[in-house]
C-alpha angles and dihedrals in degrees: 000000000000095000096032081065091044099054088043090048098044106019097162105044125107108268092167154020137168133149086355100308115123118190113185116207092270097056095041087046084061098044093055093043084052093056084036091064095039090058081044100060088039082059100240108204112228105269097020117151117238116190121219120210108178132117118257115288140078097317096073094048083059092050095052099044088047087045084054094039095065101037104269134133116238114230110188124212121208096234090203091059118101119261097249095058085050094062092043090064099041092052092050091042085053084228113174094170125058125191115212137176091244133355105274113223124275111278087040108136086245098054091099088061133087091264110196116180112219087204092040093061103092099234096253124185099230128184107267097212086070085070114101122248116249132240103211094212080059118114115275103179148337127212123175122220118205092243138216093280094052086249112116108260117199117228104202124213139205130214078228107058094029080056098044083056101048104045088047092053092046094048090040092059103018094239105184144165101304096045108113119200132200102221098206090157107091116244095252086060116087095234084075089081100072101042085052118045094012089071094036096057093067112031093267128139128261114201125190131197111226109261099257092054088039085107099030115099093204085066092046083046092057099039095048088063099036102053097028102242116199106170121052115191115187158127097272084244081080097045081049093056099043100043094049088048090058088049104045078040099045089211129170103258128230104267077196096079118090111144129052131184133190136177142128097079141033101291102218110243095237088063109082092045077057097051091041099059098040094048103022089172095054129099114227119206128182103207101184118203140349 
């Protein structure tokens, strides 16, 4: 619903970019319906989980909007993970319908299942009153941690709480249609959210790093200053990394960023003395847990 105003409201504005590709609302809008009506013909049950394999890059923010779309639940794959770990989780999330990049070829371990190709869906401009209105206590996603015992162990999200969060998070510190923020979580790592629908709720800009630099603070670095980020949203592992590359670099630092955000792990004490004088104009917010 969130992201549905915001693509009517600013329908050519980036929503967006990764490797080089740009979707505006509007083309990202049409991708998801298509996926949308694609779950939709394969009758999707409300709450069903759909898993998405697919490397890190636009094609899984479509997934998941079409997945949401329709009533399901997203359920993201680490595409690096063995095949064997895959199935494990498959097989405890009950998924009958994948989402992938492309259709892999007959004999692939995920032949058995309901394929359905982001980039095959032709973009359509569907009527959005034939979306399904949401129950905020539905399922939103499911991700699943390695837990403690080393056996995958779902996390399960409602629209509810993944909402509560975001809008929290936009009125606390005003995010709006020209904040731009590096998405650097994967997208089967719960800090995703954020990056994701938290942008795109108010016609701001999501930017991902391909899938080789998505650990490599030289790429954060250029694309920082080329796309104007102004919201970072990270472990502080990641602050850590970038912070102690712009100073061994020297490098001139994004005016753009104004707002950081950690959470998901202790965050050291001599971090935020690093960020702050590296970036005196930004806001620095330690967020906990989910």
């Amino acid at each position: 619903g969130m992201f549905l105003r915001a693509a009517n409201q600013y329908p050519n504005r980036t929503a967006v970019v990764c490797n080089g590709e740009t979707l505006t609302y509007r083309q990202l809008k049409e991708q998801a319906l298509a996926v949308f009506a694609r779950l939709k013909e394969k009758n999707i049950e409300p709450q069903e989980p759909v898993a998405i394999y697919a490397p890190k890059g636009v094609a899984q923010i479509i997934a998941a909007l079409g997945i949401l779309f329709a009533g399901g639940a997203y359920l993201p794959l680490d595409f690096e993970n063995p095949q064997e770990r895959i199935e494990t989780i498959l097989k405890a999330g009950g998924v009958r319908k994948v989402i992938v990049s492309e259709i892999p070829e007959s004999g692939h371990f995920l032949s058995g299942y309901d394929l359905i190709a982001v980039h095959g869906a032709s973009a359509v401009s569907l009527e959005e009153t034939l979306i399904p209105k949401k129950n905020p206590d539905a399922l939103c996603y499911v991700i699943y941690t390695s837990g403690s015992t080393g056996a995958p162990k779902g996390v399960m999200i409602t629209h509810a709480g993944a909402v509560n969060t975001i809008q929290d998070v936009n009125e606390r510190f005003g995010l709006r249609e020209t904040d731009a923020c590096l998405g650097v979580s994967n997208l089967h790592f719960d800090l995703s959210v954020y990056d994701i629908f938290g942008l795109l709720a108010v016609g701001g800009k999501v930017v991902i790093p391909n899938a080789e630099q998505a650990k490599e603070p030289a790429s954060w670095a250029k694309l920082l200053e080329r796309e104007q980020i102004t919201v970072w949203n990270s472990v502080p592992a990641f602050a850590e990394m970038l912070s102690a590359y712009y100073e061994q670099e020297k490098l001139t630092k994004p005016h753009s960023l104004r707002l950081m955000l950690l959470s998901g792990d202790w965050i050291a004490t001599d971090l935020p003395g690093k960020i702050y004088e590296l970036f005196p104009q930004l806001r620095l917010i330690a967020l906990g847990g989910a």
